[in-house]
C-alpha positions as CSV (number, residue, x, y, z in Angstrom):
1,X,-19.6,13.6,-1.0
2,X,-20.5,10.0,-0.4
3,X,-17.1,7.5,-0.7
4,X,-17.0,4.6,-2.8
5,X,-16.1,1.1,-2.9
6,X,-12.5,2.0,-4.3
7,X,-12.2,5.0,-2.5
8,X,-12.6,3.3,0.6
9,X,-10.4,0.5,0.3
10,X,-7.9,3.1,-1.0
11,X,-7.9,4.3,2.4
12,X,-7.4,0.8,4.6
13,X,-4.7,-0.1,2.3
14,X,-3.2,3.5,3.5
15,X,-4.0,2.7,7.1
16,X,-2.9,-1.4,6.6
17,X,0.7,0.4,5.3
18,X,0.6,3.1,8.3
19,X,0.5,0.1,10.3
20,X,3.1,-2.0,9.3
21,X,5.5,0.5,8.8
22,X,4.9,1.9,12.7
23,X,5.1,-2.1,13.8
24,X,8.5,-1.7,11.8
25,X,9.4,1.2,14.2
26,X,9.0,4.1,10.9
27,X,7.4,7.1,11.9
28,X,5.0,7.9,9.4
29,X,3.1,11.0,7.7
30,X,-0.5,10.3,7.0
31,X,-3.2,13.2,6.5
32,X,-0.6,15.9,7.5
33,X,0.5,14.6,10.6
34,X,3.8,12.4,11.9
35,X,2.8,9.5,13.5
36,X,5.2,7.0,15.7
37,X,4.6,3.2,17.6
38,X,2.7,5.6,19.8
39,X,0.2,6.5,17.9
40,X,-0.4,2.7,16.9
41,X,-3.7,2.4,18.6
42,X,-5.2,5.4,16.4
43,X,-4.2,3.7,13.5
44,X,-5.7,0.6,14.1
45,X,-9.1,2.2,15.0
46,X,-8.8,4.0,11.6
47,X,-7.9,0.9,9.8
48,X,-11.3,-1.1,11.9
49,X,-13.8,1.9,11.0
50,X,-12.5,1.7,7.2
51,X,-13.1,-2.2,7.3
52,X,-16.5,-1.1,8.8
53,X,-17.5,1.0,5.9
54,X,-16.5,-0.9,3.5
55,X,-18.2,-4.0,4.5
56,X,-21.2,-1.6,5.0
57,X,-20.9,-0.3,1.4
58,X,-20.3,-4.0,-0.4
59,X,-23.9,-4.8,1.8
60,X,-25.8,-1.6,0.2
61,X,-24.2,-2.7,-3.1
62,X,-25.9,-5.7,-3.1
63,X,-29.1,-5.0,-1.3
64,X,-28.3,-7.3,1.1
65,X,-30.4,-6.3,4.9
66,X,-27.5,-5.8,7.6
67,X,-29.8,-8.4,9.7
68,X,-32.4,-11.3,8.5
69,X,-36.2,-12.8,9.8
70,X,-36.7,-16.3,10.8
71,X,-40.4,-17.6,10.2
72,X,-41.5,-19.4,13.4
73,X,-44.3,-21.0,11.2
């Protein structure tokens, strides 16, 4: 099942919240499991590969090329 725009950005705001709430010294429960200020280093990688796939899915969206060509003419 391929994840949208909405669905995506869904999920950072999740992992943005996990975040802030750990900094705040919470535990939190995300995806079934109990995660403490330990754990903060996993969150932030989930929050950077969300923020990843969403800026990949706004460039697909827009047929925008993840690179361009320079013409040397």
């Amino acid at each position: 099942m391929a994840v949208t725009i909405n669905q995506a950005q869904q999920i950072l705001e999740r992992y943005i919240t996990a975040e802030q709430e750990v900094l705040e010294g919470r535990t939190v429960s995300f995806g079934g499991r109990t995660l403490t200020m330990v754990d903060l280093s996993e969150i932030r990688a989930g929050r950077k590969e969300w923020e990843r796939k969403i800026a990949s899915l706004k460039r697909a969206a827009s047929g925008g090329r993840p690179y361009k060509l320079a013409s040397f003419d």
